[in-house]
C-alpha positions as CSV (number, residue, x, y, z in Angstrom):
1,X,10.2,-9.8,7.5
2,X,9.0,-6.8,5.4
3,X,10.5,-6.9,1.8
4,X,12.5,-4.4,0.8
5,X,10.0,-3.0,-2.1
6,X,7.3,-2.1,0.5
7,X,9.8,-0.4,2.6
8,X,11.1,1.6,0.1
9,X,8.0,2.3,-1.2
10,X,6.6,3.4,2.2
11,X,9.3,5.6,3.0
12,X,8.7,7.6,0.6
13,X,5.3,8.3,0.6
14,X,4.7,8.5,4.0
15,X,7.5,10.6,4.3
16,X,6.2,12.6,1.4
17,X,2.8,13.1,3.2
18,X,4.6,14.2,6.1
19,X,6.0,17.0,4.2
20,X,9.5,15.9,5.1
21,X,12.3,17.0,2.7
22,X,13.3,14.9,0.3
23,X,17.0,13.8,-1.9
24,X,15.6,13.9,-5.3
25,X,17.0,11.3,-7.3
26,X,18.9,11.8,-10.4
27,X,16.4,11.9,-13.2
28,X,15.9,8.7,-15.7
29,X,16.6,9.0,-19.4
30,X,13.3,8.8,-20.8
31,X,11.5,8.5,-24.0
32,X,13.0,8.5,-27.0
33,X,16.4,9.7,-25.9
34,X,16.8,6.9,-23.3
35,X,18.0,4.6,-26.2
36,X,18.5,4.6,-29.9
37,X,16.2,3.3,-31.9
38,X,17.0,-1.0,-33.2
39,X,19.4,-1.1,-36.1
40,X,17.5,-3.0,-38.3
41,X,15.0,-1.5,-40.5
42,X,13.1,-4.9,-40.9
43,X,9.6,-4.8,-40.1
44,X,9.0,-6.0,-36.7
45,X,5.6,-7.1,-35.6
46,X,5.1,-7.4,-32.0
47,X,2.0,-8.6,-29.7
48,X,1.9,-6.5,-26.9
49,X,-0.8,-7.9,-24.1
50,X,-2.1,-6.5,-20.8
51,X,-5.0,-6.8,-19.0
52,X,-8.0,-4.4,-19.7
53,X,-8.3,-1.9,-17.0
54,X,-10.2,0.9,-19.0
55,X,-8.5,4.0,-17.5
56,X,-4.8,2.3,-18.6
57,X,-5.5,1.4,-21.9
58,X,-5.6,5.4,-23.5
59,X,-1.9,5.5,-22.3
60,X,-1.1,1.9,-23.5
61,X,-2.5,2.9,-27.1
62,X,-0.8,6.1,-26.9
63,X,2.2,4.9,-26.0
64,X,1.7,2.2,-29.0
65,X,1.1,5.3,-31.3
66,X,4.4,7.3,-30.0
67,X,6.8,4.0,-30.4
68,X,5.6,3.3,-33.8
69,X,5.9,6.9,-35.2
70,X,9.7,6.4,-33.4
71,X,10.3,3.3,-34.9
72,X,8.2,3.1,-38.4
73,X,9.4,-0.9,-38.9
74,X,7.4,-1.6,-35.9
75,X,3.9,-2.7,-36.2
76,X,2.6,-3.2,-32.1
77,X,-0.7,-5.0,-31.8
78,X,-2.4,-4.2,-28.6
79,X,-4.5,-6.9,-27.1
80,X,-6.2,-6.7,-23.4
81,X,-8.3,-9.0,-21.7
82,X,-10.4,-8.9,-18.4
83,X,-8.6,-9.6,-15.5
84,X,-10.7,-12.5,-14.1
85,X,-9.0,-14.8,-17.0
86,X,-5.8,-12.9,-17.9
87,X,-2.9,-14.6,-16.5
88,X,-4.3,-18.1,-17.7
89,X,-4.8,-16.5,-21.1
90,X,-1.0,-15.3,-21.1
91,X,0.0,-19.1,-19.7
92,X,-2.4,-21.1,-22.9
93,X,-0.8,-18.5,-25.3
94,X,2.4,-19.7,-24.4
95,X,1.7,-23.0,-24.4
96,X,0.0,-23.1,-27.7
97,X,3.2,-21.2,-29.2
98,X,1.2,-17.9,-29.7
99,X,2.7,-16.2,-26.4
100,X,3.1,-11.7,-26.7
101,X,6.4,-10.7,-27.6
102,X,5.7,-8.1,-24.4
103,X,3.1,-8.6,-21.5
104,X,2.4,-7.4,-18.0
105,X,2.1,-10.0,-16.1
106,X,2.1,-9.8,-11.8
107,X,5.0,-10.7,-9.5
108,X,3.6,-13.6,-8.0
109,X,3.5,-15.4,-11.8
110,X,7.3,-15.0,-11.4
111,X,7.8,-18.4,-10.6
112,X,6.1,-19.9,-13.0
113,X,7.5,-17.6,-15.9
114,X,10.8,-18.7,-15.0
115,X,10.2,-22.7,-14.7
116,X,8.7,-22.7,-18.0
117,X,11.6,-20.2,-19.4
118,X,9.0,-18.0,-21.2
119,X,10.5,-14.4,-19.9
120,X,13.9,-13.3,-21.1
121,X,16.5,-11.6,-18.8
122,X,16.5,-7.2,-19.4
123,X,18.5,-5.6,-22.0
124,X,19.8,-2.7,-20.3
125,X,21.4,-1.2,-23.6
126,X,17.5,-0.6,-24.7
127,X,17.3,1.7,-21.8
128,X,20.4,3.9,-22.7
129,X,22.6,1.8,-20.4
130,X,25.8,-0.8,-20.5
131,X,25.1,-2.9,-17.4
132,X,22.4,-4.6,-15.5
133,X,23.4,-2.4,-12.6
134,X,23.3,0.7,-14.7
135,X,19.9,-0.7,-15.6
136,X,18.6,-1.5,-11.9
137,X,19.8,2.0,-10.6
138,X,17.3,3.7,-12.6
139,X,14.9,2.3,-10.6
140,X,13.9,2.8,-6.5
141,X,16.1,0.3,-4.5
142,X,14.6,-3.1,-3.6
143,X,11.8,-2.1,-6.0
144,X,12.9,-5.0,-9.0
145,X,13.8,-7.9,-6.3
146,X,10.5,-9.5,-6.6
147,X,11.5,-10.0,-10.8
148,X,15.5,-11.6,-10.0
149,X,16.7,-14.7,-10.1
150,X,20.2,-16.2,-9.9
151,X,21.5,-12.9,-9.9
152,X,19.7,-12.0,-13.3
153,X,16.6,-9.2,-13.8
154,X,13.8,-10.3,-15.6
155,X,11.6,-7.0,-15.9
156,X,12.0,-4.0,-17.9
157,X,10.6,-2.2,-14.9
158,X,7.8,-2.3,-12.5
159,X,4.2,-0.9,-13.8
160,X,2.7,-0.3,-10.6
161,X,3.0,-1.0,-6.6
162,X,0.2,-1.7,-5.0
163,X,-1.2,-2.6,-1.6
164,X,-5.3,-2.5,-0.5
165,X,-7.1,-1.3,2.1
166,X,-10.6,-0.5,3.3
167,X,-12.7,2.2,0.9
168,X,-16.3,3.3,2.4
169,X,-19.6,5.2,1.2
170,X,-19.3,8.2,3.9
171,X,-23.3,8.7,3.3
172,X,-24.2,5.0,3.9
173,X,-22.0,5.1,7.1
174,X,-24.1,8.3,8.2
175,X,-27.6,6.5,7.1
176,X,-26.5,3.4,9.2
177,X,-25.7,5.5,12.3
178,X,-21.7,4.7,12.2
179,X,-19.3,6.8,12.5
180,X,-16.7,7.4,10.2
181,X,-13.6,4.9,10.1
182,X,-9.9,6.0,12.1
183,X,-7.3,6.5,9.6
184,X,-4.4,6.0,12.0
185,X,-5.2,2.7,13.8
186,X,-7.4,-0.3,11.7
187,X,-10.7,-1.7,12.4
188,X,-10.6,-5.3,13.8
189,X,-12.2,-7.6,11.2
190,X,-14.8,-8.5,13.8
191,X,-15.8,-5.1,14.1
192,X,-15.7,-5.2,10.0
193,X,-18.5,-7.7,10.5
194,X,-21.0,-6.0,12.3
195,X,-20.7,-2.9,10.1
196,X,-21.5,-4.6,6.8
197,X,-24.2,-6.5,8.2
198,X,-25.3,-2.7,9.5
199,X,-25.0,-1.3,5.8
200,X,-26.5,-3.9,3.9
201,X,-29.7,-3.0,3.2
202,X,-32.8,-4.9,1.4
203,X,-35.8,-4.9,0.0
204,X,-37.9,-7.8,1.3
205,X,-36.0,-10.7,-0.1
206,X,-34.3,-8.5,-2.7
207,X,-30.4,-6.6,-1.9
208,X,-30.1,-3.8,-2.8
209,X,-27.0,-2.6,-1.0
210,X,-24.5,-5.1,-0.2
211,X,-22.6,-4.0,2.9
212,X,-18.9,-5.3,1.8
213,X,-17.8,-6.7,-1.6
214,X,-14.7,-7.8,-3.8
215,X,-14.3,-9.9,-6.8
216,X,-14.9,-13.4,-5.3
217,X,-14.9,-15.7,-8.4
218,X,-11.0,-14.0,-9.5
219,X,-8.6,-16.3,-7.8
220,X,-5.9,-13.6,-7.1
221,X,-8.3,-11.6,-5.4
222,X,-8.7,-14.7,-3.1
223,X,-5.2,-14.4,-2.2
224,X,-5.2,-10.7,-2.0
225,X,-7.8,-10.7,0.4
226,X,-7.5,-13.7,2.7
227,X,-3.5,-14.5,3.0
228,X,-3.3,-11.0,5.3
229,X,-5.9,-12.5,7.3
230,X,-3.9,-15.7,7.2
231,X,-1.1,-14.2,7.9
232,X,-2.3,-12.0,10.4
233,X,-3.5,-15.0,12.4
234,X,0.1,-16.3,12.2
235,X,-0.6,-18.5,9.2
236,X,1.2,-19.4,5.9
237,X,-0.4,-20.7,2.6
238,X,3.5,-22.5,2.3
239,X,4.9,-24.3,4.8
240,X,8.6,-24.3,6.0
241,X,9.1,-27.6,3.7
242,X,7.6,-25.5,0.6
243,X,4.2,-27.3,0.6
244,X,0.5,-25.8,0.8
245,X,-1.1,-26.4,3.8
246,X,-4.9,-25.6,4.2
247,X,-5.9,-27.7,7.1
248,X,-3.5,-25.2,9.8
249,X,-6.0,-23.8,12.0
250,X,-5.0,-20.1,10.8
251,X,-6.8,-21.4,7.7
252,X,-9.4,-22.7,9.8
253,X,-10.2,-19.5,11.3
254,X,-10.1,-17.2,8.1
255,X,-12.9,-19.6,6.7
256,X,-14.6,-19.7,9.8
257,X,-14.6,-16.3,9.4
258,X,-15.7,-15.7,6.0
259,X,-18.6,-18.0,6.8
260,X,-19.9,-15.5,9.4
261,X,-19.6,-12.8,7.9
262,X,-21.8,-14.1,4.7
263,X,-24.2,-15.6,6.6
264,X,-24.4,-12.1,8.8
265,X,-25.3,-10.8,5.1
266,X,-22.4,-8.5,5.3
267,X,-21.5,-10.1,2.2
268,X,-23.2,-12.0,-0.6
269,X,-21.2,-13.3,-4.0
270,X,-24.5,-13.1,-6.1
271,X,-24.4,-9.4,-5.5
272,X,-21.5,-8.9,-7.4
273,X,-21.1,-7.7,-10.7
274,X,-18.3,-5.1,-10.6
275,X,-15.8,-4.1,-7.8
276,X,-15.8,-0.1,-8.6
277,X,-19.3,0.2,-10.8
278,X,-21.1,-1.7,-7.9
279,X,-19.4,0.7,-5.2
280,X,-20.0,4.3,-7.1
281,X,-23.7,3.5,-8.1
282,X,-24.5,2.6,-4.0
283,X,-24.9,-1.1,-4.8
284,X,-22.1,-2.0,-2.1
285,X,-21.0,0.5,1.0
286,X,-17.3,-1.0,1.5
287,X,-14.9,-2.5,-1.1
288,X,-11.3,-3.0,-0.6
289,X,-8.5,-0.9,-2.7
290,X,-5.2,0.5,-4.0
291,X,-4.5,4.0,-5.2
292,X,-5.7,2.7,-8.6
293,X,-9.1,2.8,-7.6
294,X,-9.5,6.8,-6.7
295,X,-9.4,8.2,-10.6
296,X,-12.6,5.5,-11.8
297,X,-14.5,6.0,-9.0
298,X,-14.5,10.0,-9.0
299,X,-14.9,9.5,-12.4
300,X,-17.7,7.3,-12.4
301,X,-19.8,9.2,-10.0
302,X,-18.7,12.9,-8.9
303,X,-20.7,13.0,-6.2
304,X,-19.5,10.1,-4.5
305,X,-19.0,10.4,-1.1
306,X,-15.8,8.4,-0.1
307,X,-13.2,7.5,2.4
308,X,-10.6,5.3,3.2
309,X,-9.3,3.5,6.6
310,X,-6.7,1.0,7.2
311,X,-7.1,-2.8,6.1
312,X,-9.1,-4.2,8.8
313,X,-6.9,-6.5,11.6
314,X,-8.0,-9.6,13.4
315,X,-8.1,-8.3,17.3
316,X,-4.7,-10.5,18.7
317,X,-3.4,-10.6,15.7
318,X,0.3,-11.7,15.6
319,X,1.3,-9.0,13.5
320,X,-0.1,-6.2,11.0
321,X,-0.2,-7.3,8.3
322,X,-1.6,-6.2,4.5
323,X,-0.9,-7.1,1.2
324,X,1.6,-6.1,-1.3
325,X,1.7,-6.7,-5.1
326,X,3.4,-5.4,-8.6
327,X,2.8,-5.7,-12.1
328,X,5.4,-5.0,-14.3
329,X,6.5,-5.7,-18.0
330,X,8.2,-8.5,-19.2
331,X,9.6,-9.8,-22.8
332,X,9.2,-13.1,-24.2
333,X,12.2,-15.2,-24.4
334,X,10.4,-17.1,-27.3
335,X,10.7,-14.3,-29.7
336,X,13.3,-13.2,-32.2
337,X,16.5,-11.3,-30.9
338,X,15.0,-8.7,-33.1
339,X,11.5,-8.5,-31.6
340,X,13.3,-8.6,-28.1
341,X,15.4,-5.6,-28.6
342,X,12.3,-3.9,-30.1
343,X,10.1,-5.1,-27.4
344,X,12.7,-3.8,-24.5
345,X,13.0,-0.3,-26.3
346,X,9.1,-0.4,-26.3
347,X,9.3,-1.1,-22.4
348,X,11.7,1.5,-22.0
349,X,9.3,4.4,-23.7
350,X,6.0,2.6,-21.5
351,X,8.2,3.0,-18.0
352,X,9.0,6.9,-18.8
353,X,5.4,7.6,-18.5
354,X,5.5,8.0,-14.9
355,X,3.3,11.0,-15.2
356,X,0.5,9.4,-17.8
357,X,0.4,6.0,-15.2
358,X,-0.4,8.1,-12.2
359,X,-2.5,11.1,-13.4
360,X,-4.7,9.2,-15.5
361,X,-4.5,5.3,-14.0
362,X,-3.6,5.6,-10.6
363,X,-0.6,3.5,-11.1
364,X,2.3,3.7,-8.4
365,X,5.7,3.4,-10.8
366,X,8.8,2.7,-9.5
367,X,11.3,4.5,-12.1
368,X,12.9,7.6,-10.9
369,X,12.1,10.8,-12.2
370,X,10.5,14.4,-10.8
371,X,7.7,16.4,-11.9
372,X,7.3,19.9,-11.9
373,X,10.3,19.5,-9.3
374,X,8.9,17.2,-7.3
375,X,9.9,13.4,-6.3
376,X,7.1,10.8,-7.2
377,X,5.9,10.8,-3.7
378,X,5.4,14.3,-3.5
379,X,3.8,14.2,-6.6
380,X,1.6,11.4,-6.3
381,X,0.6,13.2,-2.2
382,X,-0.9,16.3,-3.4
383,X,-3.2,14.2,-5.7
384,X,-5.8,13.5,-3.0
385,X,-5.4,13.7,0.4
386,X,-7.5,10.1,1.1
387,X,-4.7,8.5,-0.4
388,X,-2.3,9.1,2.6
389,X,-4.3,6.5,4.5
390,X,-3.7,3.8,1.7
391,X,-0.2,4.8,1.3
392,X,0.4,4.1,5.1
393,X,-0.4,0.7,4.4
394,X,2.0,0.0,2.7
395,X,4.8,-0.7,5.4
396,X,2.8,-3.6,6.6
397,X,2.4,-5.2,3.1
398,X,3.7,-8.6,2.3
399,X,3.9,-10.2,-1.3
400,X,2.2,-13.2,-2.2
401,X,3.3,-16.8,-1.8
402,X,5.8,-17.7,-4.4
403,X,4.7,-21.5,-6.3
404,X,5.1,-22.6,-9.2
405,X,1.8,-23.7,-8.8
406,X,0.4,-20.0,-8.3
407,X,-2.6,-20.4,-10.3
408,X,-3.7,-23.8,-9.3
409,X,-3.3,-23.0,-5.9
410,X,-5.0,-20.1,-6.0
411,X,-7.9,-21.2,-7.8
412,X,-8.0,-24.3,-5.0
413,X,-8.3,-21.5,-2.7
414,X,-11.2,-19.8,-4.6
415,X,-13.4,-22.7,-4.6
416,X,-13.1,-23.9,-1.4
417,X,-13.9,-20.3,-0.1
418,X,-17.7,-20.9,-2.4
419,X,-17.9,-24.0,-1.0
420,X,-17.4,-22.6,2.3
421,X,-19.2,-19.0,1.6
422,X,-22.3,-21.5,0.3
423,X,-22.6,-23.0,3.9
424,X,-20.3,-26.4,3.9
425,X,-18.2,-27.6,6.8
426,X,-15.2,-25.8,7.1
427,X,-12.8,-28.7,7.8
428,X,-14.7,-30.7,5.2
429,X,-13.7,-28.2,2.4
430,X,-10.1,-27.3,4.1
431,X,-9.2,-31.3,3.6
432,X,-10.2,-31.6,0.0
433,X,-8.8,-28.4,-0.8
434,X,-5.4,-29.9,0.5
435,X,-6.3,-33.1,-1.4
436,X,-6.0,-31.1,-4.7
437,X,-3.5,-28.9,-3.5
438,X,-1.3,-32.3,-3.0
439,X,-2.5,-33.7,-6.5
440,X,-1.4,-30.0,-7.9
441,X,1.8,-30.5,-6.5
442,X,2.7,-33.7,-7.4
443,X,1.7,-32.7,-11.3
């Protein structure tokens, strides 16, 4: 069953791209007269930590710059780290008593969060409000469910919706002799395979274009990518009794896959070295995407001839299915009742940039508001038109599994797909994979 946030989410962008009218919502407070400054004139020092995508951090620092000038007793130090190792880094600060005061952190870490009772329930008076449903109203419907537990928020707002599908080199397409990609209906992933084998291109034993690519060593990419095509086939990471299960033949088949399609050369790990960088210099013709990925790659090369098509379906598939994700901030329930109010009034400035998150990061927010008259989704339509096709993905998006045991999982998932990517027996690497996935749980 689709969650609510995706079909919310969908709604209205699709029906924004449609051109169909719209019931603008009643505008959020924002900025600084969303909530008054904290009493105290104290000096508060908070660590603020996010991951480093380059085109977010100008509007984090800015945002640092605005909050402090608001609030002079506040001293915000701004720390981002690469993605590949950022939610482990967030999980050893805690650990080691050194966790941020405020952090983005994705949905999916929810679980975990709460078990180890590191994330503190909102404070809806830091966003000019008296209740928790005051609090949730200022937000799309559905689009904080992912962050509640026993009736209680635990987000000061969601930083960005996301889903992926299929981005494409036009020009390598036309050098290969494909055509360009529908936008209405997917590819199979079978048909996927031929065409990266088609685009990859080399020079004797040298590759110099890869035909398909993602970030294969990042264990939430593993998910991202390969629990639709689970899914698809009918599959679930968790079973009906809450445990991981690797050996189901769903699982089977994605490998089985995956170990094709490398060994067709349509992909190759040692290619890699970054998702976007790789794709705008020509060093890989397909990659897969969100709306984030538009800004860095026009930017990045200008004459990049792009596209986008539909995440890719396994031909009698049991459903459509694509992925869904969010990010969004949360406040440490290890600091200070001081650094927490701080920290929520800080969130509350960082969500009222829905503007800054979309024009300059790509980010889909989920706090109401209009621009220039217009909804969000109208907004965020007339940006670029090869959006729509991303945004249509969206009503077939499903979150991630929910573990407490996110990141081990996750990683077991990672290495068995190298093991199996590097040639081993499927099954072989499918049963010790659910070897450690039982030793994880059991932990």
């Amino acid at each position: 069953m689709k969650s609510r946030v995706h079909s919310l989410l969908a709604l209205l962008l699709v029906s924004a791209m449609l051109l169909s009218a719209c019931t603008m919502p009643v505008a959020a407070p924002t900025g600084g007269d969303a909530a008054a400054p904290a009493a105290s004139d104290e000096p508060i020092e908070l660590l603020y930590m996010t991951h480093n995508h380059a085109p977010s951090i100008p509007i984090n620092e800015a945002a640092i710059a605005e909050f402090q000038e608001m609030h002079p007793n506040v001293t915000i130090t701004f720390d981002n780290s690469p993605h590949s190792n950022y939610e482990q880094k967030i999980l050893t600060a805690f650990a080691g008593g050194t966790g941020p005061d405020v952090f983005w952190a994705g949905d999916w870490m929810v679980p975990q969060f709460l078990d180890a009772g590191i994330v503190a329930p909102v404070d809806p008076t830091a966003f000019g409000v008296a209740t928790q449903d005051e609090f949730e109203a200022l937000f799309d419907a559905g689009s904080l469910d992912a962050f509640k537990s026993e009736g209680q928020i635990y987000t000061g707002g969601v930083s960005e919706y996301n889903t992926f599908s299929l981005i494409y080199n036009v020009d390598a397409f036309a050098e290969a002799g494909i055509d360009p990609l529908p936008k209405d209906e997917p590819i199979t992933w079978e048909e996927l395979a031929e065409i990266a084998a088609k685009l990859t291109v080399k020079d004797g034993d040298a590759t110099t274009r890869i035909g398909l690519a993602w970030p294969f060593s990042v264990p939430i990419w593993t998910v991202l990518i390969q629990e639709p095509m689970l899914r698809q086939k009918g599959g679930e990471l968790i079973n009906a009794e809450g445990k991981p299960d690797f050996t189901q033949q769903a699982m089977v088949d994605v490998m089985t896959y995956l170990q094709g399609l490398r060994s067709a050369n349509g992909i190759d790990p040692a290619t890699y070295t970054d998702l976007l960088q790789d794709f705008a210099n020509g060093r890989s013709a397909m990659i897969f995407g969100g709306p984030w990925a538009a800004k860095p790659l026009n930017d990045i090369n200008a004459d990049l001839n792009w596209d986008t098509a539909p995440l890719p379906q396994f031909a009698g598939a049991a459903e459509r299915v694509t992925t869904l994700y969010a990010w969004a901030w949360f406040v440490s329930s290890k600091s200070s009742p001081e650094k927490q109010k701080a920290a929520w009034e800080f969130v509350n400035l960082l969500t009222s940039k829905q503007q800054e998150w979309w024009d300059s990061v790509g980010y889909v927010q989920a706090r109401k508001t209009e621009i220039n008259g217009m909804s969000l989704p109208e907004y965020y339509a007339q940006s670029d038109p090869r959006l729509a096709t991303i945004f249509a993905d969206y009503p077939y998006g499903k979150s991630e599994f929910r573990s407490t045991k996110y990141f081990e999982l996750s990683d077991i998932w990672t290495r068995a797909q190298d093991r199996v990517l590097a040639g081993e027996d499927v099954m072989t690497v499918l049963q010790d994979a659910q070897s450690q996935a039982d030793a994880a749980m059991a932990e």
